[in-house]
mmCIF entry with sequence, helices, sheets and N, C-alpha, C, O atoms, coordinates in Angstrom:
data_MODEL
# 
_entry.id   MODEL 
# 
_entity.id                         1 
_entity.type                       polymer 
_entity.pdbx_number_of_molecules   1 
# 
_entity_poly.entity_id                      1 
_entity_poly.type                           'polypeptide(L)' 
_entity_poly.nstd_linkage                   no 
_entity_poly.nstd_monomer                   no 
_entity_poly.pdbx_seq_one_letter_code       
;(UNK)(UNK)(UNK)(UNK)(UNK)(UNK)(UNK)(UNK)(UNK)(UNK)(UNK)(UNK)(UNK)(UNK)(UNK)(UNK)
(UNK)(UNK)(UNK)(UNK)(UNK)(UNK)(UNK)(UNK)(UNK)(UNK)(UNK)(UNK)(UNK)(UNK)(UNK)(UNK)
(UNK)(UNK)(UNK)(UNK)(UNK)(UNK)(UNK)(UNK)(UNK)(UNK)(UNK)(UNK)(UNK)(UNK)(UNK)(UNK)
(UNK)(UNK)
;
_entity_poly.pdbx_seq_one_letter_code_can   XXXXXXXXXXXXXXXXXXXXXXXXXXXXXXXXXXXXXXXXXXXXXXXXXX 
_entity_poly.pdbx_strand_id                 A 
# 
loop_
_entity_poly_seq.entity_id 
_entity_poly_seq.num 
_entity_poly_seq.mon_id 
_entity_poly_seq.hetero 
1 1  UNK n 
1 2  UNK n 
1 3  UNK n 
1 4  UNK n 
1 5  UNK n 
1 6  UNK n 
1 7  UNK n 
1 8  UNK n 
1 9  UNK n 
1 10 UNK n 
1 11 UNK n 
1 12 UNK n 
1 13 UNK n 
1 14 UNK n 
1 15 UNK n 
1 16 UNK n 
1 17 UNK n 
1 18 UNK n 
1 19 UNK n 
1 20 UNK n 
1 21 UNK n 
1 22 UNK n 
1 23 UNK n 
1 24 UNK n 
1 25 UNK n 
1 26 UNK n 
1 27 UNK n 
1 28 UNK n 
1 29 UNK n 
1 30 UNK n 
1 31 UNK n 
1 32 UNK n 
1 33 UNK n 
1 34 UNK n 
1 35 UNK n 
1 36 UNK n 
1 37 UNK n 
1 38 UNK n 
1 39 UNK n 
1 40 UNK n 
1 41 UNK n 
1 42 UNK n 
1 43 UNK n 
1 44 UNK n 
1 45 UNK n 
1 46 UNK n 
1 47 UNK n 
1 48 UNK n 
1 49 UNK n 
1 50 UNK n 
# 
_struct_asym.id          A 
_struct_asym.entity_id   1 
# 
loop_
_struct_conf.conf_type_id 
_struct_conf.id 
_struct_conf.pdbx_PDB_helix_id 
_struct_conf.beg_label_comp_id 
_struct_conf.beg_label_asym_id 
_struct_conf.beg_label_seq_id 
_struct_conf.pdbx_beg_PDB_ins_code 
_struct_conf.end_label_comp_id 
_struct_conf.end_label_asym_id 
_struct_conf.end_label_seq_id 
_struct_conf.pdbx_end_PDB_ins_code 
_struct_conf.beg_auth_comp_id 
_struct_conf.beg_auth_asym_id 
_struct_conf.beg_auth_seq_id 
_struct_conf.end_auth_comp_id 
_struct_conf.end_auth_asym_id 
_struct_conf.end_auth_seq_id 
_struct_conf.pdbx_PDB_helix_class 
_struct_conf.details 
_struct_conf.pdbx_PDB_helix_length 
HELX_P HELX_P1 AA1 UNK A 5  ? UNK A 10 ? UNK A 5  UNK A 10 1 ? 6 
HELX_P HELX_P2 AA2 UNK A 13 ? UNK A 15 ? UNK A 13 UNK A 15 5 ? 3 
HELX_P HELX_P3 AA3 UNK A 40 ? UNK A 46 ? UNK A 40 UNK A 46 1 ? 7 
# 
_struct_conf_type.id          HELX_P 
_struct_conf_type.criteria    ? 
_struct_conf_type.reference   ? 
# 
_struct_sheet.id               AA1 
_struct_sheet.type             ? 
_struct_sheet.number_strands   2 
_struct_sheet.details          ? 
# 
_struct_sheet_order.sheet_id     AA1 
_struct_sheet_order.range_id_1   1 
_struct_sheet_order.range_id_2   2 
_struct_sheet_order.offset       ? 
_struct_sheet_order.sense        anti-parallel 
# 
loop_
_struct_sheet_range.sheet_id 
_struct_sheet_range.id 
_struct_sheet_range.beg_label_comp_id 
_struct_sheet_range.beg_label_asym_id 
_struct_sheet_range.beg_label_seq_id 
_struct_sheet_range.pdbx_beg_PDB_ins_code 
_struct_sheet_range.end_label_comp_id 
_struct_sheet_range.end_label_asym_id 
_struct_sheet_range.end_label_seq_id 
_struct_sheet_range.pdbx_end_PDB_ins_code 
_struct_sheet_range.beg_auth_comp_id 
_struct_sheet_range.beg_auth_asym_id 
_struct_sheet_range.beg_auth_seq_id 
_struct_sheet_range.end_auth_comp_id 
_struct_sheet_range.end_auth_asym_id 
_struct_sheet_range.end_auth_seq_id 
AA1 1 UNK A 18 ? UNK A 25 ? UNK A 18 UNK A 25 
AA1 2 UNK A 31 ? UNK A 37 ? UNK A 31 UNK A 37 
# 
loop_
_atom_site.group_PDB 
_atom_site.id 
_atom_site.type_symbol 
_atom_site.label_atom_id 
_atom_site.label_alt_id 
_atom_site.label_comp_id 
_atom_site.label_asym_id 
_atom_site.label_entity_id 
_atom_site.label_seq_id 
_atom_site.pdbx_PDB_ins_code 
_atom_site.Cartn_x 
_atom_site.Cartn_y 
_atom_site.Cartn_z 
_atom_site.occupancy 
_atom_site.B_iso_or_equiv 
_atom_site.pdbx_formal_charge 
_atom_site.auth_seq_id 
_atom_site.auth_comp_id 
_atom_site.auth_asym_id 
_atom_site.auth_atom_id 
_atom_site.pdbx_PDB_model_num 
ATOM 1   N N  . UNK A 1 1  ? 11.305 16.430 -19.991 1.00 0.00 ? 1  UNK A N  1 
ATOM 2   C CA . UNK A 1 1  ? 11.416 15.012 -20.294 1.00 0.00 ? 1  UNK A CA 1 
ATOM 3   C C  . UNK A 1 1  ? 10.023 14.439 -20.489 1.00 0.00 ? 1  UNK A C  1 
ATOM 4   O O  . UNK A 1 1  ? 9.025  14.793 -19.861 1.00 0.00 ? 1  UNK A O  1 
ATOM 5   N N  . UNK A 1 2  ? 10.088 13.352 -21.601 1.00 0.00 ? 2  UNK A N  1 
ATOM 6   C CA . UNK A 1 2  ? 8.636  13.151 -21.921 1.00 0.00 ? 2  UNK A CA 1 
ATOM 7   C C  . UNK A 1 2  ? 8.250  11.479 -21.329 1.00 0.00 ? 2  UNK A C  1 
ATOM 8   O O  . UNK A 1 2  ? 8.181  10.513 -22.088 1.00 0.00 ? 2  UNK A O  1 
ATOM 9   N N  . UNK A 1 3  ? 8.031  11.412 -19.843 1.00 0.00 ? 3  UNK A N  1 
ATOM 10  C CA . UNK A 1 3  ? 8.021  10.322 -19.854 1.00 0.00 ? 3  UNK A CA 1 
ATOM 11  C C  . UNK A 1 3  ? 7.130  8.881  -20.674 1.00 0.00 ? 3  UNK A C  1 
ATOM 12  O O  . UNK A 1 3  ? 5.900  8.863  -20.686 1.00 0.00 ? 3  UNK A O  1 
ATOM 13  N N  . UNK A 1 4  ? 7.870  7.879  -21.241 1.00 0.00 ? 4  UNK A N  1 
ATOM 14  C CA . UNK A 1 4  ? 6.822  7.078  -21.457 1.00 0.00 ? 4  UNK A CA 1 
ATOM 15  C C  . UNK A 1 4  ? 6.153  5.783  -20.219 1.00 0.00 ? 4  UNK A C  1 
ATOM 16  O O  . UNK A 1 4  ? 6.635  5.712  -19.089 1.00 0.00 ? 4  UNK A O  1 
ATOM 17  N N  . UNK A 1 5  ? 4.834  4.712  -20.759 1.00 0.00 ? 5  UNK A N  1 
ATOM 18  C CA . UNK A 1 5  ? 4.537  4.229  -19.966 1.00 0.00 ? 5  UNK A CA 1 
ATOM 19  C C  . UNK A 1 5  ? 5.436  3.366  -19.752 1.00 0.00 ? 5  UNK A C  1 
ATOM 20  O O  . UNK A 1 5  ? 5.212  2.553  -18.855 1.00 0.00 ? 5  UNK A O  1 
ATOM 21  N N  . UNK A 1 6  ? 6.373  3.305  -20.302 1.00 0.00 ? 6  UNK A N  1 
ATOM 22  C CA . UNK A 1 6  ? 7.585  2.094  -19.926 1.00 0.00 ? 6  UNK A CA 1 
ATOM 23  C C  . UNK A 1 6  ? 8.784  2.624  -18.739 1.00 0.00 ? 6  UNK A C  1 
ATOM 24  O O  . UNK A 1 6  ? 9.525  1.992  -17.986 1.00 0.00 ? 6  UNK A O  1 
ATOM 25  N N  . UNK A 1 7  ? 8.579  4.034  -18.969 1.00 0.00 ? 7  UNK A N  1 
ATOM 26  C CA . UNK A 1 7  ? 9.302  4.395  -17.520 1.00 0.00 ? 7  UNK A CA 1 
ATOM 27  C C  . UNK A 1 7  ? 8.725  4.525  -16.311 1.00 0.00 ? 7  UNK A C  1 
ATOM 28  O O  . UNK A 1 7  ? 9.353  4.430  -15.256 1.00 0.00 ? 7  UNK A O  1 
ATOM 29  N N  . UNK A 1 8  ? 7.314  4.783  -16.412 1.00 0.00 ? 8  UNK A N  1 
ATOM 30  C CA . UNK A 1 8  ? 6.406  4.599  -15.302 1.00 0.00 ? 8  UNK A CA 1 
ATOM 31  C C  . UNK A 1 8  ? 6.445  3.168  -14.803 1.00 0.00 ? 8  UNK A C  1 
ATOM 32  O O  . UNK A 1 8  ? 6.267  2.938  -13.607 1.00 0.00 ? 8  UNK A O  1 
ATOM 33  N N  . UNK A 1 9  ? 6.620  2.422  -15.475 1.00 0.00 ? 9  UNK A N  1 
ATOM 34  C CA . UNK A 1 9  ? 6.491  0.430  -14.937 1.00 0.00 ? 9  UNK A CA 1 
ATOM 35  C C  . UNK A 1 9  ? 7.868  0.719  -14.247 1.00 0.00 ? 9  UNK A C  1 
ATOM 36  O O  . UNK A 1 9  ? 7.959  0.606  -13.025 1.00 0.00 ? 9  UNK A O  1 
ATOM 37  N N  . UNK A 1 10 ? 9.033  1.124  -15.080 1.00 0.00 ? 10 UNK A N  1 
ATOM 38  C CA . UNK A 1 10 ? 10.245 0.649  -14.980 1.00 0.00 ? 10 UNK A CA 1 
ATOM 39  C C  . UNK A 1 10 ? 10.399 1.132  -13.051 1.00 0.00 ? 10 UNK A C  1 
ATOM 40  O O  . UNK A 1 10 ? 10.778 0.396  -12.140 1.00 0.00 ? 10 UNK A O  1 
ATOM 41  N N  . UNK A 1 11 ? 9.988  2.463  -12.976 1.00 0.00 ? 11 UNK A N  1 
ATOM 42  C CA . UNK A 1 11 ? 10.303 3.450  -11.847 1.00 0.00 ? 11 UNK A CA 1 
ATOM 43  C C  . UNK A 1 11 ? 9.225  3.318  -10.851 1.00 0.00 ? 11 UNK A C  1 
ATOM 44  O O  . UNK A 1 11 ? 9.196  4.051  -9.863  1.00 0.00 ? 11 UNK A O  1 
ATOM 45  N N  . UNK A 1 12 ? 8.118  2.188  -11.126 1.00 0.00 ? 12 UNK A N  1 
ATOM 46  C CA . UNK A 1 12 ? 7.112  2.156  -9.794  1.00 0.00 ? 12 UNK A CA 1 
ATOM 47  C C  . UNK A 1 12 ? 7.464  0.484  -9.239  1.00 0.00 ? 12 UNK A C  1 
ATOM 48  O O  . UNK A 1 12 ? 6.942  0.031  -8.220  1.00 0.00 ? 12 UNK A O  1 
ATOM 49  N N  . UNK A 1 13 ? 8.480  -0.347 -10.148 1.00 0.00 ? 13 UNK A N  1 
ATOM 50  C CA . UNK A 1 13 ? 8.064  -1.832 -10.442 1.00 0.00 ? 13 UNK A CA 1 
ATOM 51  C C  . UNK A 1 13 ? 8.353  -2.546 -9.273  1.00 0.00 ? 13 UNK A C  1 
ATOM 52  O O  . UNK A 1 13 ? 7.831  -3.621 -8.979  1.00 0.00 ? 13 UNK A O  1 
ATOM 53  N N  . UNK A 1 14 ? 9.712  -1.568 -8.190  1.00 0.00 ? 14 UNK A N  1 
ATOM 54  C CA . UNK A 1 14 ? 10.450 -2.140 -7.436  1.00 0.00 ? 14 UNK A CA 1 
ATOM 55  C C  . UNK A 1 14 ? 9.164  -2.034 -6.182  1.00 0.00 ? 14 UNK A C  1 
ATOM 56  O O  . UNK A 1 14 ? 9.160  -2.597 -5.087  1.00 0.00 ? 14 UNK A O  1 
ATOM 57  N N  . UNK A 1 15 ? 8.330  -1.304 -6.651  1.00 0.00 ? 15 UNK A N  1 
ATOM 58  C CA . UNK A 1 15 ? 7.149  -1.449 -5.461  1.00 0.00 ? 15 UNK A CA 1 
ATOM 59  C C  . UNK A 1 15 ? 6.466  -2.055 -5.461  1.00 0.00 ? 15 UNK A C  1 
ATOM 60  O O  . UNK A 1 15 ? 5.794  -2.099 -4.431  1.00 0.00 ? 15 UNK A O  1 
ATOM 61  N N  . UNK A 1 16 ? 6.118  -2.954 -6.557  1.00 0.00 ? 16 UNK A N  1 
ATOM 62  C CA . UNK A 1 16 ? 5.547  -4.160 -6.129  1.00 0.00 ? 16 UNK A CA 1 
ATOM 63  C C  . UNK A 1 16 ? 4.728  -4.571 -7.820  1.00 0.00 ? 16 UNK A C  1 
ATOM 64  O O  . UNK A 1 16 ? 5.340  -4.091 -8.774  1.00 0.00 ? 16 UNK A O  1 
ATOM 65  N N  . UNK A 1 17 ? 3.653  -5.260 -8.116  1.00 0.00 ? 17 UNK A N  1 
ATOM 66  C CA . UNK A 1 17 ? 3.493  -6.057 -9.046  1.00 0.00 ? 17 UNK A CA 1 
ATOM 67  C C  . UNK A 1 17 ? 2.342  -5.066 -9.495  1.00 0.00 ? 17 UNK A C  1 
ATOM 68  O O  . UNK A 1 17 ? 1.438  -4.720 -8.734  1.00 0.00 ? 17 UNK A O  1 
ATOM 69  N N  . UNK A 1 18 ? 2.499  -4.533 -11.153 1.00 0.00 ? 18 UNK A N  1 
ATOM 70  C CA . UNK A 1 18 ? 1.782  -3.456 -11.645 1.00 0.00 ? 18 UNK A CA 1 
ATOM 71  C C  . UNK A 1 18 ? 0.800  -4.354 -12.597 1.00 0.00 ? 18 UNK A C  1 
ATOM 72  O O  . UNK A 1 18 ? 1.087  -5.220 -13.424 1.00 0.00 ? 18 UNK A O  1 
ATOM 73  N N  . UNK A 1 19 ? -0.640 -3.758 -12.118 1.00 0.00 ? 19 UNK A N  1 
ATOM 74  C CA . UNK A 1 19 ? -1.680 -4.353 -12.763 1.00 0.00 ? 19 UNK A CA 1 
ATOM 75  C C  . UNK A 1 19 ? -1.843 -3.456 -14.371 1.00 0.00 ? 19 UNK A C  1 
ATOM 76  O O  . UNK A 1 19 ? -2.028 -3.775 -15.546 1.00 0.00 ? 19 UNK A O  1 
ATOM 77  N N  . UNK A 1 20 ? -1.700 -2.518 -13.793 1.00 0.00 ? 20 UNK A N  1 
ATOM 78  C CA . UNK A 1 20 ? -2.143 -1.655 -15.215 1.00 0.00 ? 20 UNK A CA 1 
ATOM 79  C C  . UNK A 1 20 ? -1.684 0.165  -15.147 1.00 0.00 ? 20 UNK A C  1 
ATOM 80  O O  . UNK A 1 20 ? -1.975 0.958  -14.252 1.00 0.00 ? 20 UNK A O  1 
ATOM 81  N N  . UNK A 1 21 ? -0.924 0.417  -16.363 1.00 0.00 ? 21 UNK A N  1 
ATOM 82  C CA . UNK A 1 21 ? -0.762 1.978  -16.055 1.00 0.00 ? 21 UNK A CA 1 
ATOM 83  C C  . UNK A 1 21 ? -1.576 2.745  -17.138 1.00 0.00 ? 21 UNK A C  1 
ATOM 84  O O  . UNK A 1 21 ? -1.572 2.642  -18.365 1.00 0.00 ? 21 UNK A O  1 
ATOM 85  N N  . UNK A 1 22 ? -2.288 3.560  -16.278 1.00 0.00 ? 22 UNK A N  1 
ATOM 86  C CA . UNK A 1 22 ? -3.078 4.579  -17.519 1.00 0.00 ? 22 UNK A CA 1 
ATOM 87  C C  . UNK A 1 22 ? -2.402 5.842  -17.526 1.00 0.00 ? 22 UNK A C  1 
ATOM 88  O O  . UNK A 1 22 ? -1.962 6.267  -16.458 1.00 0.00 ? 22 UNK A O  1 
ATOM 89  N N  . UNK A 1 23 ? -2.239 6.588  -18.724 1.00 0.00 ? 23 UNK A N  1 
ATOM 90  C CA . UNK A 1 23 ? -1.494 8.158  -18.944 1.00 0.00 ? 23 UNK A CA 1 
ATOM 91  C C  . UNK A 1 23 ? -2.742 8.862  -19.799 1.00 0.00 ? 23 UNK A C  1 
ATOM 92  O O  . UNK A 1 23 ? -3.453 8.261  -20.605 1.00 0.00 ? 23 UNK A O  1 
ATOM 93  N N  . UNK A 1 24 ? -2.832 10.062 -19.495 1.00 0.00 ? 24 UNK A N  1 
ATOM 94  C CA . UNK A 1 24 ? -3.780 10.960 -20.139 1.00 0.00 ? 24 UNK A CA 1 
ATOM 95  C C  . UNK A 1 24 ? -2.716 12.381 -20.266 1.00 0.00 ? 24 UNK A C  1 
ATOM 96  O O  . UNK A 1 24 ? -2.069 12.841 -19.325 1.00 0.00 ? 24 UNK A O  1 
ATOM 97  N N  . UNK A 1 25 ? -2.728 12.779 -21.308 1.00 0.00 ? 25 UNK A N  1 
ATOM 98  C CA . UNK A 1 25 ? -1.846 14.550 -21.825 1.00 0.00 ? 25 UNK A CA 1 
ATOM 99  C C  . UNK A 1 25 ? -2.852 15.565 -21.181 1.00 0.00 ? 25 UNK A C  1 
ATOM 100 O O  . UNK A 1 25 ? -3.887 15.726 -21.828 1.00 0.00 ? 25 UNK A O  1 
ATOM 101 N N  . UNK A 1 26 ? -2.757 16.092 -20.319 1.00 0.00 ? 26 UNK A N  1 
ATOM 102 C CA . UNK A 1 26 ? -3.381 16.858 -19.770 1.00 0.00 ? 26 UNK A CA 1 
ATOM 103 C C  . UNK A 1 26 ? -3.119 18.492 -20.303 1.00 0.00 ? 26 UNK A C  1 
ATOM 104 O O  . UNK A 1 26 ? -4.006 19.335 -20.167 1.00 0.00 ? 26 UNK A O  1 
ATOM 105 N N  . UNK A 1 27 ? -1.839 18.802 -20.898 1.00 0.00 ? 27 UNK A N  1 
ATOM 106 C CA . UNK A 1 27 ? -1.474 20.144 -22.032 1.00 0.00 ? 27 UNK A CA 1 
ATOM 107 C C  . UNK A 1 27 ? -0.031 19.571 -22.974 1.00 0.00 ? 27 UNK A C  1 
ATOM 108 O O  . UNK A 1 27 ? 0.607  18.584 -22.609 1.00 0.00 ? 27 UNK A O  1 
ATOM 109 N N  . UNK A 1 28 ? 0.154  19.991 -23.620 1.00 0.00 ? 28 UNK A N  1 
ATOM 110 C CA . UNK A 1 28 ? 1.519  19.612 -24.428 1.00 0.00 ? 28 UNK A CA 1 
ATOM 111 C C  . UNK A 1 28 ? 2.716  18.908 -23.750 1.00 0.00 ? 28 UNK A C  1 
ATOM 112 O O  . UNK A 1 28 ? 3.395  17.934 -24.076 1.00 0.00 ? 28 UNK A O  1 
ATOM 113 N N  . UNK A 1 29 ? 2.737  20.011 -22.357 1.00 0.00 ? 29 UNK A N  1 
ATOM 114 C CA . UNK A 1 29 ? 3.579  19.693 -21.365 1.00 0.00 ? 29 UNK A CA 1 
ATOM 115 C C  . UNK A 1 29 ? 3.709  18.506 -20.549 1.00 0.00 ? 29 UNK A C  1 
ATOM 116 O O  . UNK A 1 29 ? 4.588  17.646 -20.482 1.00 0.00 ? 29 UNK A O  1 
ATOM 117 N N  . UNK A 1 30 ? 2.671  18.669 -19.980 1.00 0.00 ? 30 UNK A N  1 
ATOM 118 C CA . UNK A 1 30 ? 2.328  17.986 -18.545 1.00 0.00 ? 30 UNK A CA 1 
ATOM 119 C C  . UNK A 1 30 ? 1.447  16.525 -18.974 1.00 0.00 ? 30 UNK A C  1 
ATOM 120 O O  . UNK A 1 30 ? 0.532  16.572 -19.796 1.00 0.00 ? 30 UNK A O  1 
ATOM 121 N N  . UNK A 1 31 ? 1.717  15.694 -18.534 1.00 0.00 ? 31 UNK A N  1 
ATOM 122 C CA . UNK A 1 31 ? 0.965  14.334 -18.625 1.00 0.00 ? 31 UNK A CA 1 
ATOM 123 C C  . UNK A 1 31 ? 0.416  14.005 -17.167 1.00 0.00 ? 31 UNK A C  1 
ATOM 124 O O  . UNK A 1 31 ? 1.060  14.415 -16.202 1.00 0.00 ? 31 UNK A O  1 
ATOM 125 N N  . UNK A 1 32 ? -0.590 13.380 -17.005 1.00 0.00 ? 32 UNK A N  1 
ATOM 126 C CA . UNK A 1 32 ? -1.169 12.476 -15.391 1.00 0.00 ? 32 UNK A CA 1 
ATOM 127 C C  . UNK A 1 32 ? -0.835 10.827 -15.853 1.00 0.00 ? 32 UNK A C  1 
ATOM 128 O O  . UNK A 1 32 ? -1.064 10.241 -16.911 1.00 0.00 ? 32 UNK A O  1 
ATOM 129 N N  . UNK A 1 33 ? -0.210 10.377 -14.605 1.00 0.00 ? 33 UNK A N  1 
ATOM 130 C CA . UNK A 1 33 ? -0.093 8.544  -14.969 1.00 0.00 ? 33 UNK A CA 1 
ATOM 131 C C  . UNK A 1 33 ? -0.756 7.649  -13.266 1.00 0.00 ? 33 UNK A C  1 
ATOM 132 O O  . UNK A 1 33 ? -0.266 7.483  -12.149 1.00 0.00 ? 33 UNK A O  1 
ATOM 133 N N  . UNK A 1 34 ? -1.636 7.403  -13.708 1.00 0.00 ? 34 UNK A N  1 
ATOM 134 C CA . UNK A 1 34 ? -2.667 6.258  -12.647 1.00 0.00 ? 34 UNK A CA 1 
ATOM 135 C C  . UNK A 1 34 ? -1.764 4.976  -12.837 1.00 0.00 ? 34 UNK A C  1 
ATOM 136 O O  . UNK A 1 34 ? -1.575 4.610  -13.997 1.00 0.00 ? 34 UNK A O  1 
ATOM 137 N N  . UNK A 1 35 ? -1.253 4.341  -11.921 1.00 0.00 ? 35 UNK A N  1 
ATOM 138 C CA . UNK A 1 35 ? -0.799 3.030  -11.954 1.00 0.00 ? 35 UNK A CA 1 
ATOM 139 C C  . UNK A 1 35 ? -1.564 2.336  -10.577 1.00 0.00 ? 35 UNK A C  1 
ATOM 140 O O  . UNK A 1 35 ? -1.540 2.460  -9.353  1.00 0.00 ? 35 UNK A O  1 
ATOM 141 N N  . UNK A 1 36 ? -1.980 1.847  -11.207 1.00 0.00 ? 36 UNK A N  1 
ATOM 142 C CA . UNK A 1 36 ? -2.705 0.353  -10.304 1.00 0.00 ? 36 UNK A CA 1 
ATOM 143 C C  . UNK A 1 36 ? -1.663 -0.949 -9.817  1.00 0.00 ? 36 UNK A C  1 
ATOM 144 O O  . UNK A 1 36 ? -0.841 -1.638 -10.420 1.00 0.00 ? 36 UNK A O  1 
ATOM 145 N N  . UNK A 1 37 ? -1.986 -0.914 -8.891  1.00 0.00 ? 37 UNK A N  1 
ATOM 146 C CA . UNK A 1 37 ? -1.047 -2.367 -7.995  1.00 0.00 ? 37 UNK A CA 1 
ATOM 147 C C  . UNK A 1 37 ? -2.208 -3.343 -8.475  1.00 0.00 ? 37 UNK A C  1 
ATOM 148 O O  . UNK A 1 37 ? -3.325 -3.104 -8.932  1.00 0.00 ? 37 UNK A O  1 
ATOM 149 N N  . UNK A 1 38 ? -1.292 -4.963 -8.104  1.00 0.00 ? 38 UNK A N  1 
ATOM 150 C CA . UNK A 1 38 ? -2.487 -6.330 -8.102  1.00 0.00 ? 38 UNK A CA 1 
ATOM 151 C C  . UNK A 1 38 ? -2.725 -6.097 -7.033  1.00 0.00 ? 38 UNK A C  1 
ATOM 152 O O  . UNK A 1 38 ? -3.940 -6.098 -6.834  1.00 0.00 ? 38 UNK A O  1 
ATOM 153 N N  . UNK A 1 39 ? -1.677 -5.716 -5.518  1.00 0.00 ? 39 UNK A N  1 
ATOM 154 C CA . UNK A 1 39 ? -2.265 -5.291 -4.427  1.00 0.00 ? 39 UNK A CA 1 
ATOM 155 C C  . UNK A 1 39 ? -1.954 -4.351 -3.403  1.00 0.00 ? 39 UNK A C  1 
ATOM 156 O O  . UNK A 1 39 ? -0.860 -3.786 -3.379  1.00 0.00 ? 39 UNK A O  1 
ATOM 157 N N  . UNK A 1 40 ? -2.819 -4.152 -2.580  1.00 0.00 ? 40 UNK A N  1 
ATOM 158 C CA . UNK A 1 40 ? -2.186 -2.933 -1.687  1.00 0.00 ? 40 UNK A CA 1 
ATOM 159 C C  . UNK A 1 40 ? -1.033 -2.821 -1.255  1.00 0.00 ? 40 UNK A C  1 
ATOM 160 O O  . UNK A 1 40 ? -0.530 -1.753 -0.907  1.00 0.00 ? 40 UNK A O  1 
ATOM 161 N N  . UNK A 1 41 ? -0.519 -3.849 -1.232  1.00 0.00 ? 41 UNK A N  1 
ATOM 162 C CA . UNK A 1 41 ? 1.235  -3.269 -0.433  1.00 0.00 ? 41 UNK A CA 1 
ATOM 163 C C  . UNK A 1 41 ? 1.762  -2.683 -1.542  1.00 0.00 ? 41 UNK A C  1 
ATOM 164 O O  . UNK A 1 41 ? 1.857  -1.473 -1.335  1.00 0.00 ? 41 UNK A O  1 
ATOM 165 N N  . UNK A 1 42 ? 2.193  -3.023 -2.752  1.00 0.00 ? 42 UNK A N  1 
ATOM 166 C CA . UNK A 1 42 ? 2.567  -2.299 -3.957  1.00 0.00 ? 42 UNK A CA 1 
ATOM 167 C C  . UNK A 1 42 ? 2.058  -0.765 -3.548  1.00 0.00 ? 42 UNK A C  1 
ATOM 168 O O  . UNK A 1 42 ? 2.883  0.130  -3.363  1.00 0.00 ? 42 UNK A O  1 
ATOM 169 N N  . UNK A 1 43 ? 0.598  -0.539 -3.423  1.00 0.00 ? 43 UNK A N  1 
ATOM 170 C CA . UNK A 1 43 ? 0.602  1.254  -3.774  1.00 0.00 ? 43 UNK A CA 1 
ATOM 171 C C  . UNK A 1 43 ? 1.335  1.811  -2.148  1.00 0.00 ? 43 UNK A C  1 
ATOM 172 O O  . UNK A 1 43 ? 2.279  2.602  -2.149  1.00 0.00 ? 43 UNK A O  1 
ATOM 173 N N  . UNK A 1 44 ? 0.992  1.497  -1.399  1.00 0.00 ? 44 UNK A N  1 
ATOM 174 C CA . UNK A 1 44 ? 1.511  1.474  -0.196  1.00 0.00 ? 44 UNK A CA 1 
ATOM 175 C C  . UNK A 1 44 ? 2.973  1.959  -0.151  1.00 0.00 ? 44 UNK A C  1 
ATOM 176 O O  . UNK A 1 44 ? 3.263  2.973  0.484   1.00 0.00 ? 44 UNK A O  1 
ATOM 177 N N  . UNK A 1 45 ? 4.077  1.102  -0.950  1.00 0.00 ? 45 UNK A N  1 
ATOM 178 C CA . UNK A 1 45 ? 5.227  1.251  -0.946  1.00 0.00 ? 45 UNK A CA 1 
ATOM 179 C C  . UNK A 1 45 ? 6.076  2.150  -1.738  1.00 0.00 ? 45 UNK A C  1 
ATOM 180 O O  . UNK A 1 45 ? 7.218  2.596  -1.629  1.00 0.00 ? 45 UNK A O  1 
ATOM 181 N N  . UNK A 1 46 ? 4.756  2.295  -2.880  1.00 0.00 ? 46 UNK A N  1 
ATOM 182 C CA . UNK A 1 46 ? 4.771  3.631  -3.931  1.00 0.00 ? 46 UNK A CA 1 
ATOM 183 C C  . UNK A 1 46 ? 4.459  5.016  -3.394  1.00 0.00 ? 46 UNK A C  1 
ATOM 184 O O  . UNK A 1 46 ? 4.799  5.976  -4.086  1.00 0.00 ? 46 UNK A O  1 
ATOM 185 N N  . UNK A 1 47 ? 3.969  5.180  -2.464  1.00 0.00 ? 47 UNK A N  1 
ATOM 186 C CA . UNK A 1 47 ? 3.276  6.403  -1.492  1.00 0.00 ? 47 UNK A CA 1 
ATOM 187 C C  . UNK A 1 47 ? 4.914  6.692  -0.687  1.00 0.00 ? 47 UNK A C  1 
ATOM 188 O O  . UNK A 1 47 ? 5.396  7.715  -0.201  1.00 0.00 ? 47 UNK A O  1 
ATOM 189 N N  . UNK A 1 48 ? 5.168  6.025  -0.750  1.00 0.00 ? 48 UNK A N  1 
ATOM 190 C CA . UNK A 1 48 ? 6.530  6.678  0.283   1.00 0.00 ? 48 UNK A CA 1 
ATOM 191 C C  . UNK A 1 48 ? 7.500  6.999  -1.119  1.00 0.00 ? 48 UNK A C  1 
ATOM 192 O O  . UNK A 1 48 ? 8.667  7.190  -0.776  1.00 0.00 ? 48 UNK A O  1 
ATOM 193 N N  . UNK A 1 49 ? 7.388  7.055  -1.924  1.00 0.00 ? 49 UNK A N  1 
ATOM 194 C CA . UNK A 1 49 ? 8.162  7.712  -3.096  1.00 0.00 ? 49 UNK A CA 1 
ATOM 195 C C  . UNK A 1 49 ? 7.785  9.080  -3.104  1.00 0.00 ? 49 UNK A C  1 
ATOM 196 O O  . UNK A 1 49 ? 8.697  9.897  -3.232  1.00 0.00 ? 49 UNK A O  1 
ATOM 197 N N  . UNK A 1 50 ? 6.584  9.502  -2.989  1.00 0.00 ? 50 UNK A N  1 
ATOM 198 C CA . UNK A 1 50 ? 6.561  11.073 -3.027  1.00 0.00 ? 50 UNK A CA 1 
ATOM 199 C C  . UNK A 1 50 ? 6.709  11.656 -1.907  1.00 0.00 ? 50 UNK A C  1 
ATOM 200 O O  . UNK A 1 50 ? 6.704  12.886 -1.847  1.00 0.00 ? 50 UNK A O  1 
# 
């Protein structure tokens, strides 16, 4: 599945208020996605997702 950055907002959003998502293709396959909170409780609440 090829995620886009609109499923990354969609699937981090309920954790709180997204400042900005960056994606980089790291091989054909595999992508990396950095999402930034406006603030710490957001990443906080995203950390208990993995």
């Amino acid at each position: 599945m090829d995620a886009t950055e609109k499923d990354i907002k969609e699937f981090f959003s309920f954790s709180g208020d997204i400042q900005y998502v960056e994606m980089q293709r790291e091989t054909d396959s595999t992508k990396t996605a950095y999402v930034t909170f406006k603030n710490t409780q957001g990443a906080d609440t995203a950390v208990l997702l993995t």
